[in-house]
C-alpha positions as a Markdown table, in Angstrom:
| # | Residue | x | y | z |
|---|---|---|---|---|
| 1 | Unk | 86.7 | 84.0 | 98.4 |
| 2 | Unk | 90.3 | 84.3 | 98.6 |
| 3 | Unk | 93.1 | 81.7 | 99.3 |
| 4 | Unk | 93.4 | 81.0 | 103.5 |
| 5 | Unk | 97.2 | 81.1 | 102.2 |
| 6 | Unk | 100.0 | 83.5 | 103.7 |
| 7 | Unk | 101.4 | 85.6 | 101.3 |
| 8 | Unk | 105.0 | 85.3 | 100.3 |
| 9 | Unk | 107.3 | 87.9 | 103.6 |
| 10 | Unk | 108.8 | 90.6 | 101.4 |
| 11 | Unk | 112.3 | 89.4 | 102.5 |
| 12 | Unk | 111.3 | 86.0 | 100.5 |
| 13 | Unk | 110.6 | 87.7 | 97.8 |
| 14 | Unk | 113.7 | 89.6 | 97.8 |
| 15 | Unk | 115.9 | 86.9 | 98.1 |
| 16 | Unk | 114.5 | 84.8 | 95.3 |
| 17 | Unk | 115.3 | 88.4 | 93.2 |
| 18 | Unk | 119.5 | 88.2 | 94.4 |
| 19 | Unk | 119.7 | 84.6 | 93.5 |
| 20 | Unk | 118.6 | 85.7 | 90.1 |
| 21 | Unk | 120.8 | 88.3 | 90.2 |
| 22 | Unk | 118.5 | 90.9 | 90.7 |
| 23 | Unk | 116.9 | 93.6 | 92.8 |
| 24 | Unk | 114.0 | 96.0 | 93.3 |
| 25 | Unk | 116.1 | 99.0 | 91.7 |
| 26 | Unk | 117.3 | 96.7 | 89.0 |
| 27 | Unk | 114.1 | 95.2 | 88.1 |
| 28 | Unk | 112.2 | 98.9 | 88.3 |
| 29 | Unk | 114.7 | 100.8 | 86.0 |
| 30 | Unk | 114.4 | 97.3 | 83.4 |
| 31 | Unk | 110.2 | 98.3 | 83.2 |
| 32 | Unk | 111.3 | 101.8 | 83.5 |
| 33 | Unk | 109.0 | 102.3 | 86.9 |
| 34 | Unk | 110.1 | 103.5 | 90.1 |
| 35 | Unk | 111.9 | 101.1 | 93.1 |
| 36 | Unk | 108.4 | 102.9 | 94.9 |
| 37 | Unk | 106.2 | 101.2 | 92.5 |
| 38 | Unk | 107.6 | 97.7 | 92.8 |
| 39 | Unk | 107.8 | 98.3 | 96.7 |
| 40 | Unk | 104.0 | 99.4 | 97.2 |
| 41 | Unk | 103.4 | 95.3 | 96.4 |
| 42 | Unk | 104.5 | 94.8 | 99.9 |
| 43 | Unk | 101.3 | 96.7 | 101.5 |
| 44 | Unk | 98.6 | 96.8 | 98.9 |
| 45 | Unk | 97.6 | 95.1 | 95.6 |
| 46 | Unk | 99.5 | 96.5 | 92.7 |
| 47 | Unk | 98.4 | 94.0 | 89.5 |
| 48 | Unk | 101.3 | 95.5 | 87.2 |
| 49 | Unk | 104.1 | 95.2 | 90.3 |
| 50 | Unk | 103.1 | 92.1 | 91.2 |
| 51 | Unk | 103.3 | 90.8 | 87.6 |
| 52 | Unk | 106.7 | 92.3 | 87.4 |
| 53 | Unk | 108.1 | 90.7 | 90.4 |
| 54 | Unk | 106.4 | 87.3 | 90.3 |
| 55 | Unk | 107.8 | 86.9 | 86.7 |
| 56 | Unk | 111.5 | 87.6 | 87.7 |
| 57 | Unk | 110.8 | 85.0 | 90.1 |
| 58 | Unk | 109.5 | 82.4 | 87.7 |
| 59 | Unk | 105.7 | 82.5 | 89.1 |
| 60 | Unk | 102.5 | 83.5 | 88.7 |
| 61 | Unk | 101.3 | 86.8 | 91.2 |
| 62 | Unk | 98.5 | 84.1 | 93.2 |
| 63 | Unk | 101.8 | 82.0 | 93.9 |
| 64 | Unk | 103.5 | 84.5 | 95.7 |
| 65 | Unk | 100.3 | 86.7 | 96.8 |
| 66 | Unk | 97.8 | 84.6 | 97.7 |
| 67 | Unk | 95.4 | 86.7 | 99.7 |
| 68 | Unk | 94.9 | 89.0 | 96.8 |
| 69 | Unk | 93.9 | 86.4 | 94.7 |
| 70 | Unk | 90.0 | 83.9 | 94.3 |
| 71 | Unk | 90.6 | 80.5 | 94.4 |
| 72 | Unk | 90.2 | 80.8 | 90.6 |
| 73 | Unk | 93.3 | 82.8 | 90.0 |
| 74 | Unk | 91.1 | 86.1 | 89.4 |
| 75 | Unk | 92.3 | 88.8 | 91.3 |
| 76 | Unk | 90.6 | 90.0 | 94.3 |
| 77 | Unk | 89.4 | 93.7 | 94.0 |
| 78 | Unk | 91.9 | 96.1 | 95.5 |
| 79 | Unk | 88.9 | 97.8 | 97.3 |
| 80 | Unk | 87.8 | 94.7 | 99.0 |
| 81 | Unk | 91.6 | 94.0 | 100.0 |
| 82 | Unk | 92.0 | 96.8 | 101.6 |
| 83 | Unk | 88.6 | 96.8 | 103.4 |
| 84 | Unk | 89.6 | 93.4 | 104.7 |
| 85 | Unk | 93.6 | 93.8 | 105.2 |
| 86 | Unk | 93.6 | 97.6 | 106.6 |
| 87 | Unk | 94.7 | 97.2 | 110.1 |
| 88 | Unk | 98.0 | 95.3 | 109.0 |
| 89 | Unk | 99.1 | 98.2 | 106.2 |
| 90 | Unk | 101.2 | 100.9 | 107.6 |
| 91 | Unk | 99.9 | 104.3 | 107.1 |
| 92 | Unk | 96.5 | 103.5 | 106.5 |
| 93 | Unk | 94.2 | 105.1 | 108.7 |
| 94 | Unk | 90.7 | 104.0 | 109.4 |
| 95 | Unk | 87.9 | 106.3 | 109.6 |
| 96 | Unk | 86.9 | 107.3 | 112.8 |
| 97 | Unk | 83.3 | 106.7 | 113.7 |
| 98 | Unk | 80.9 | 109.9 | 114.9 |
| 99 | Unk | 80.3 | 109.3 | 118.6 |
């Protein structure tokens, strides 16, 4: 079960990167990635971004993303996520039901 925990707001996260002198761009071209790959951590799981940013924050990813993340520290699966989170990402649609 995951953590009951709110996730990190993406503006938190951002600001803990400009004290440290750093940004999304920044931090993307330094793992040579795209800004879009670091930014899809706001919606949706993304082990590898999530590892990138909570790094250059000094933390672990279940710090800053609990929800994704058992109590154990083993990541929930990104399927499961989504099944449970899917009404708060933009631009997912749900699957309409047959009448």
């Amino acid at each position: 079960m995951a953590s009951k925990r709110r996730d990190w707001p993406w503006w938190r996260i951002k600001a803990g990167l400009e004290a440290r002198g750093l940004s999304i761009t920044s931090l993307a071209a330094r793992h040579g990635i795209t800004k879009w790959s670091l930014t899809k951590a706001k919606y949706r799981p993304q082990p590898r971004a999530q590892e990138i940013l909570a790094a250059a924050l000094g933390l672990a990813p279940h710090q800053v993303w609990p929800s994704r993340y058992h109590l154990t520290g083993s990541p929930v699966s990104p399927t499961v996520w989504m099944q449970i989170n899917a009404a708060g990402v933009p631009g997912h649609r749900q699957k309409r039901r047959a009448a």
